[in-house]
C-alpha positions as CSV (number, residue, x, y, z in Angstrom):
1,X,17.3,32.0,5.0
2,X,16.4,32.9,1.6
3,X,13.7,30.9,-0.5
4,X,14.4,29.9,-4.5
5,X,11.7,30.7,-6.8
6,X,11.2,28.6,-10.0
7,X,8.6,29.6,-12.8
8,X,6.9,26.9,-14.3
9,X,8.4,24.2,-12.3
10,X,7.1,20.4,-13.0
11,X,4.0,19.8,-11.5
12,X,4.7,16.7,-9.5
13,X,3.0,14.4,-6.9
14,X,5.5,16.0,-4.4
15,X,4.8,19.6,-5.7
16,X,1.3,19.3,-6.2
17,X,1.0,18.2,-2.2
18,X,3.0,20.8,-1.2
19,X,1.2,23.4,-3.0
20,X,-1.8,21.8,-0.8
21,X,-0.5,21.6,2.5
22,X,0.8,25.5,1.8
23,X,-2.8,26.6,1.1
24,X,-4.2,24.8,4.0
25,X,-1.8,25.8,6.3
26,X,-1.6,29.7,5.5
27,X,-5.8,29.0,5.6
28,X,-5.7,27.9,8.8
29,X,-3.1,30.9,10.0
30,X,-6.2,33.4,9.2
31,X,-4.5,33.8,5.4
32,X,-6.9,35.5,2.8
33,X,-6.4,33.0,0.1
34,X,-9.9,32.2,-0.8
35,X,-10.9,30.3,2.2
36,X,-11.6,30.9,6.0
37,X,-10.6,28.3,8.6
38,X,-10.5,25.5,9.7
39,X,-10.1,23.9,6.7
40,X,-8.7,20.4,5.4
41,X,-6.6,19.6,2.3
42,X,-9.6,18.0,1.0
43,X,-11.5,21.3,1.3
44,X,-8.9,23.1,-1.4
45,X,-7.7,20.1,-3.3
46,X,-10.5,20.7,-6.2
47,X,-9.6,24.8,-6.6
48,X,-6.3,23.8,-7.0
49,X,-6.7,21.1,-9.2
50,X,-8.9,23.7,-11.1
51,X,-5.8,26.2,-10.8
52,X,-3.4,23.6,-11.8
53,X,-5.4,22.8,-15.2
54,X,-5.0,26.2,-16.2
55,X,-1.1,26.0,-16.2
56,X,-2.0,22.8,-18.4
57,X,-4.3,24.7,-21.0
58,X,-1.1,27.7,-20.8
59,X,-3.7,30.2,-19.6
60,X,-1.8,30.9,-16.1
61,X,1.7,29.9,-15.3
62,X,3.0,29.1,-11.7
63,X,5.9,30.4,-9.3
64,X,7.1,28.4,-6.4
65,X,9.5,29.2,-3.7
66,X,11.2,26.5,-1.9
67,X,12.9,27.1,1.6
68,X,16.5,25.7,2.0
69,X,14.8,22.2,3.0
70,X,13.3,21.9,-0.1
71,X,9.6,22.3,1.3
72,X,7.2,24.4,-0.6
73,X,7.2,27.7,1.0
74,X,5.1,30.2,-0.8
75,X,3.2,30.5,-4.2
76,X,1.7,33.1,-6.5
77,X,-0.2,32.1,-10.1
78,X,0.2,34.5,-12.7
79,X,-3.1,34.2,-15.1
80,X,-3.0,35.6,-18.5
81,X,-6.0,37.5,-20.3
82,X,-7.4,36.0,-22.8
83,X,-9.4,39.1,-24.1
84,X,-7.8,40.3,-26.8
85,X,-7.8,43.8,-25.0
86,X,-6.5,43.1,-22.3
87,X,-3.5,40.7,-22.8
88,X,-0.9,43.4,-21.8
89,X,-1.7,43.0,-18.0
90,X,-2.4,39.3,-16.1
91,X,-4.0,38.5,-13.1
92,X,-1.5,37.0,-9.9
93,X,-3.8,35.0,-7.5
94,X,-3.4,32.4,-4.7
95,X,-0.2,34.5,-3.4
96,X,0.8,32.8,-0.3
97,X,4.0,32.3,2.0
98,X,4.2,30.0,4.7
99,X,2.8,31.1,7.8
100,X,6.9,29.8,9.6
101,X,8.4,32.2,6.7
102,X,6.2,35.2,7.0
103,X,8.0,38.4,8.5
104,X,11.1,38.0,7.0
105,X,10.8,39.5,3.8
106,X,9.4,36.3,1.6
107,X,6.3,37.8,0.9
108,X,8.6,41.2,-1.3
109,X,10.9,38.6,-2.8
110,X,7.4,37.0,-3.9
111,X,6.3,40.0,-5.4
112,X,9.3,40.6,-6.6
113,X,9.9,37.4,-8.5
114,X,6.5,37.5,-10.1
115,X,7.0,41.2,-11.7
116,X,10.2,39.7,-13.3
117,X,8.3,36.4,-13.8
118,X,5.7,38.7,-15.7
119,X,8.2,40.1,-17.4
120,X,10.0,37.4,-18.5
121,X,6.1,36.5,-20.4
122,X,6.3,39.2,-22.4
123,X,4.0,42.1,-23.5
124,X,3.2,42.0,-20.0
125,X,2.8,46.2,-18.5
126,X,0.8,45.6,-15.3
127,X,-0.1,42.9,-12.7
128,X,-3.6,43.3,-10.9
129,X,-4.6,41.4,-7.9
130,X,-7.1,41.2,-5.1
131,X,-7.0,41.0,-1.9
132,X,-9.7,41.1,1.0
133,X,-10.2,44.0,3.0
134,X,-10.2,44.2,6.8
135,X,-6.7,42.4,7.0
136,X,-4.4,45.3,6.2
137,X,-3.2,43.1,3.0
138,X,-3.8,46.7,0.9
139,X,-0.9,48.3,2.7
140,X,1.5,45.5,2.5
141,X,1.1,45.7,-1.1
142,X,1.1,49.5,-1.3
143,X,4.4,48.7,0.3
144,X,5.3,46.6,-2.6
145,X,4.5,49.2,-5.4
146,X,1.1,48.4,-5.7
147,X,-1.8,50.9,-5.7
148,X,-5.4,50.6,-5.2
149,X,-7.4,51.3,-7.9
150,X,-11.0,49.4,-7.2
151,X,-12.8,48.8,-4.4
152,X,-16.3,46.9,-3.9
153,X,-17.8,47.1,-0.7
154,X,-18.8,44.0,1.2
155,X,-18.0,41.9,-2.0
156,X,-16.5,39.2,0.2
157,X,-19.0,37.4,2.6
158,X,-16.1,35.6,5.1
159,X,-19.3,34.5,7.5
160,X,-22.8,35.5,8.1
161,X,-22.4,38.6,9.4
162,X,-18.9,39.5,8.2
163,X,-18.4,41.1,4.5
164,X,-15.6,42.6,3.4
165,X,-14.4,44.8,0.7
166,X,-12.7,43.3,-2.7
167,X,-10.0,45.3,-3.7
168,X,-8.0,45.4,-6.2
169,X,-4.2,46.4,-6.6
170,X,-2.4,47.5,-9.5
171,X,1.6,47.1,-10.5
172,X,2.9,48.9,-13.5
173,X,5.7,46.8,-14.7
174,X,7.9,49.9,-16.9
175,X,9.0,48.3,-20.0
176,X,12.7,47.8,-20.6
């Protein structure tokens, strides 16, 4: 089973709940998506109505990949810089694939679709993320081309108790 990415599809009633149930569903997997479970849609409804304005005022743009049943099966939002300084590199955040899809290679294609997606913007020579520490997700994207270039110790507080590092991975996209 392969999934189809779209850049900047419609932004739907149908879309816009399937981006939800995504996040809460990866969430509640044990995901690193900016929550920790148990959480209800109603939980991440206003981040990703805040994420969802930005692809309305054109600073980020989303990708979507649908499994062959039409469902919404993993996500990534590209954000742009709006320092002028900075504008030949964005930002990809809320990168997610279905906890049913995971381990079969979605999560490369992902990647893989938003370098060409970041291409396809223009100007665009790098991709930086960040991802939590203490889940591995650094060597996954290592795996993916990505290298570590920052790290800030405990920067993540998941639960009294429980910090983790913020680091951040870089992509170079080679211009054509």
């Amino acid at each position: 089973m392969t999934l189809t990415f779209t850049l900047d599809p419609k932004v739907d009633p149908t879309l816009h709940q399937g981006i939800l149930d995504l996040w809460t569903d990866v969430t509640n997997a044990g995901g690193a998506v900016g929550f920790v479970p148990p959480v209800a849609p109603d939980d991440i409804r206003p981040q990703l109505v805040r994420q969802l304005a930005q692809l309305a005022d054109g600073s980020a743009r989303l990708l979507v990949g649908h499994d062959e049943d039409g469902r919404v099966a993993a996500t990534a939002f590209l954000t742009l810089n709006s320092h002028r300084l900075m504008t030949h590199w964005l930002w990809l955040y809320t990168v997610m694939v279905h906890p049913r899809h995971q381990g079969r290679g979605h999560g490369r294609d992902l990647l893989a679709a938003a370098a060409d997606a970041a291409r396809r913007v223009g100007g665009i020579e790098a991709i930086r993320l960040t991802c939590r520490g203490g889940m591995d997700l650094e060597r996954f994207y290592a795996a993916c081309g990505y290298k570590e270039v920052g790290r800030v110790p405990s920067a993540i507080r998941v639960a009294p108790g429980d910090d983790r590092d913020d680091i951040t991975m870089l992509l170079p996209l080679p211009l054509a």
